[in-house]
C-alpha positions, 0 to 999 in steps of 0.5 A, spaced: 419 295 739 423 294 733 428 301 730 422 305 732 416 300 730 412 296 734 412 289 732 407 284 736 410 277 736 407 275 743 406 268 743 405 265 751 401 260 754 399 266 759 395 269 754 389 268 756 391 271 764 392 277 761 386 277 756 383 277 763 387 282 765 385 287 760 378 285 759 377 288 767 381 295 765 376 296 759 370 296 763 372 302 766 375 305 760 369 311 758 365 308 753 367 314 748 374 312 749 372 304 746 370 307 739 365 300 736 368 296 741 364 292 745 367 289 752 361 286 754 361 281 747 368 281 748 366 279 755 362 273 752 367 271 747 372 269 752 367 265 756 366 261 750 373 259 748 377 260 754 373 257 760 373 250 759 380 250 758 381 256 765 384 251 771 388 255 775 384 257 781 387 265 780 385 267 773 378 263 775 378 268 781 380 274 776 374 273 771 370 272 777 371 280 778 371 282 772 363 278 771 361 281 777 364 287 775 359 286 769 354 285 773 354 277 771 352 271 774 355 265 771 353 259 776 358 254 774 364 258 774 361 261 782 360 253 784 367 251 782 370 257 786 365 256 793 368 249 792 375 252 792 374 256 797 372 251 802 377 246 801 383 248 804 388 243 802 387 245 794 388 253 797 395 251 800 398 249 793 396 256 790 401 262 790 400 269 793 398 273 787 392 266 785 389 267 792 389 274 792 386 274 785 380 269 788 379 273 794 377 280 789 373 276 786 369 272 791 370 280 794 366 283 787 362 277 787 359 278 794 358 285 793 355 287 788 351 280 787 349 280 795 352 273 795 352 271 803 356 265 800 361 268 796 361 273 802 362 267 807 368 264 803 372 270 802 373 270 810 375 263 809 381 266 803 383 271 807 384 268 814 387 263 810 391 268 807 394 272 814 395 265 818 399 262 813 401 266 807 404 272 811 409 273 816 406 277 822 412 280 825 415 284 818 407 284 815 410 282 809 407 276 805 409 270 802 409 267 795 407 260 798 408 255 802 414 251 799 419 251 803 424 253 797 421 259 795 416 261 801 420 267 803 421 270 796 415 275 793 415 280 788 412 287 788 407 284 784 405 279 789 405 284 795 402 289 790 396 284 789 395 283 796 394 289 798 389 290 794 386 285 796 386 287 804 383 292 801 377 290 797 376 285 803 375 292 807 371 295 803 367 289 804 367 287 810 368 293 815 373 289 818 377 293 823 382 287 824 383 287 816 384 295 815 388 296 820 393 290 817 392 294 810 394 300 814 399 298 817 402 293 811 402 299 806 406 303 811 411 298 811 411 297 804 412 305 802 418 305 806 421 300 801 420 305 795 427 307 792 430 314 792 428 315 784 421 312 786 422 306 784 420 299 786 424 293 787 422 287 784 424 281 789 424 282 797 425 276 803 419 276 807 422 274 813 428 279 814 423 286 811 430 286 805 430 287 798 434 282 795 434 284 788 432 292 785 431 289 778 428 288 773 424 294 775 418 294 771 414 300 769 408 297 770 409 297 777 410 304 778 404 306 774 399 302 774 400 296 779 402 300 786 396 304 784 391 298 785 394 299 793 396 306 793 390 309 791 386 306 796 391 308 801 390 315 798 382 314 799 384 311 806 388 318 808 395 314 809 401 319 810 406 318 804 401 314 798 400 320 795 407 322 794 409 315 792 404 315 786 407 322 784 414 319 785 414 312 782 410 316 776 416 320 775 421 314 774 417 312 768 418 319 765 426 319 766 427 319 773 430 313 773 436 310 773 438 311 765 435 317 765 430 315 759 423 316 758 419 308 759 413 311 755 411 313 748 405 316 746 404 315 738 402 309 738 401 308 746 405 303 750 409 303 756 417 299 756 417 295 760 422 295 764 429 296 766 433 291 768 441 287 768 444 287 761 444 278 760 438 273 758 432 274 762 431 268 764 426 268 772 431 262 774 437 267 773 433 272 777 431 266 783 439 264 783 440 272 785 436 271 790 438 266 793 444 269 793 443 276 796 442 271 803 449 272 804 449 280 807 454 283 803 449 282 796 443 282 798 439 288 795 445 291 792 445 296 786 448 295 779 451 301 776 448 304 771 453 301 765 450 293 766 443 296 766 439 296 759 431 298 757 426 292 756 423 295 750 417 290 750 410 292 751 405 287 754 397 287 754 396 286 762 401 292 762 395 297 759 390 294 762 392 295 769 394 301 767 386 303 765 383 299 770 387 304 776 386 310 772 380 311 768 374 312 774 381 318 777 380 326 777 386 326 781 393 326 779 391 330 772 398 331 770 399 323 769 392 321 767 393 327 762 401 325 760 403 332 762 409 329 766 415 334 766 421 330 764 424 328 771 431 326 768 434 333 770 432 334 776 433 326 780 440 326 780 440 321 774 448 319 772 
């Protein structure tokens, strides 16, 4: 946002990760909704121009989902990640969110398509996942397995590995896999902040955040959700309240006590974070500072907070996605949130 006007001037190398992202949120969007978009061509057009140059094993993974979603069979794209799947050395150069991304696809791929194959490597994913990419004690898991950043992971990570603890559920009927998907989530809402806000950066080994910002608002609203609202269906004590809550930090129930969503043009702000350059290697050096017990997860007061008033693609679709097929939580499907600033003891 520019003096009020939305201004698009994104330019990123990711762009086609998130044109993935926002294609797997319109196929849920109801048909009336999409005017005369076509998602299907949409779906065709980036097969065409995009998957040649697709090399990472996660948005491979995601455009499978979304293919299998769709109801498509795409034989080369299949065939690369069965082969993926059953070479455990190139698994183990991948980071959490690309392996749980090839997981939901294998997982959609082998439901909807009746894929033995697809079904067989997605056991492979996810043993690899919970042998090696989790710590067993604390059930949080790890970003990678390099030694440097191993034990640091984002809410997005864990975000996208709850999900795929529960799609691999679904699936399999697996009592191992749903009982960790439980057990996983309960350690996790405990993490939620007293605003409903969720913490950006966490040590798997000690269970400790150790950085709250920045606090992104397409967690609280559309991320979360891709595991809460499983957690709901599931009947896990606490998920329904931590929908309500981290939705209510996005309509001023947040630290600076602001509204981080506009509905005339829609768009979500996308976060709140420390005044100074957002730059990921000012963030990791704060992470590995919060080593030391006196800064690890320490708050900044609000003076030194400021609103990211960018709005990117991935950030709506995953909101469609989450939301589009819901009849509960009508007050924020519906946007008729009451502004929670006056009643969270914002200062």
């Amino acid at each position: 946002m520019e003096d009020g006007t939305p201004v698009n001037d994104f330019d990123s190398s990711i762009s086609r990760r998130y044109t993935i992202n926002v294609l797997a949120g319109l196929q849920r969007a109801p048909r009336a909704t999409l005017g005369p978009l076509n998602v299907a061509t949409e779906i065709d057009r980036f097969l065409d121009q995009h998957l040649d140059v697709l090399d990472n094993i996660g948005d491979r993974g995601l455009l499978l989902f979304v293919l299998a979603n769709d109801a498509r069979e795409h034989d080369s794209l299949r065939h690369t990640l069965l082969t993926a799947a059953a070479t455990p050395e190139a698994l183990r150069r991948a980071d959490l969110q690309e392996l749980c991304w090839l997981l939901i696809g294998l997982v959609r791929q082998a439901e909807l398509q009746s894929d033995d194959e697809a079904a067989k490597a997605a056991t492979a994913v996810f043993t690899l996942i919970e042998r090696e990419y989790m710590n067993r004690d604390t059930l949080l898991p790890y970003h990678s397995l390099s030694r440097v950043r191993r034990r640091f992971v984002s809410f997005g990570g864990i975000t996208y590995f709850l999900m795929a603890l529960s799609e691999y559920t679904r699936l399999t009927g697996d009592a191992y896999a749903e009982t960790l998907f439980r057990e996983a989530t309960r350690v996790i809402l405990e993490f939620q902040g007293a605003r409903g806000e969720w913490a950006w950066f966490y040590d798997a080994d000690r269970a400790q955040i150790i950085d709250w910002y920045a606090i992104y608002t397409v967690h609280q609203a559309a991320m979360a959700p891709l595991f809460l609202l499983p957690a709901v269906d599931a009947n896990i004590a606490g998920a329904s309240e931590a929908i309500k809550r981290g939705y209510q930090w996005i309509f001023g129930g947040n630290e600076l006590g602001t509204t981080m969503i506009r509905t005339d043009p829609f768009l979500t702000f996308r976060s709140i974070h420390r005044r100074g350059p957002l730059t990921r290697g000012r963030r990791y050096a704060r992470g590995v500072a919060s080593l030391i017990p006196t800064v690890a997860g320490r708050r900044a007061p609000c003076r030194l907070l400021t609103v990211n008033p960018e709005c990117r693609s991935y950030e709506i679709g995953w909101l469609i996605y989450s939301w589009a097929d819901r009849s509960d939580f009508s007050e924020f499907r519906n946007l008729e949130v009451a502004d929670a600033s006056s009643t969270t003891g914002v200062t």
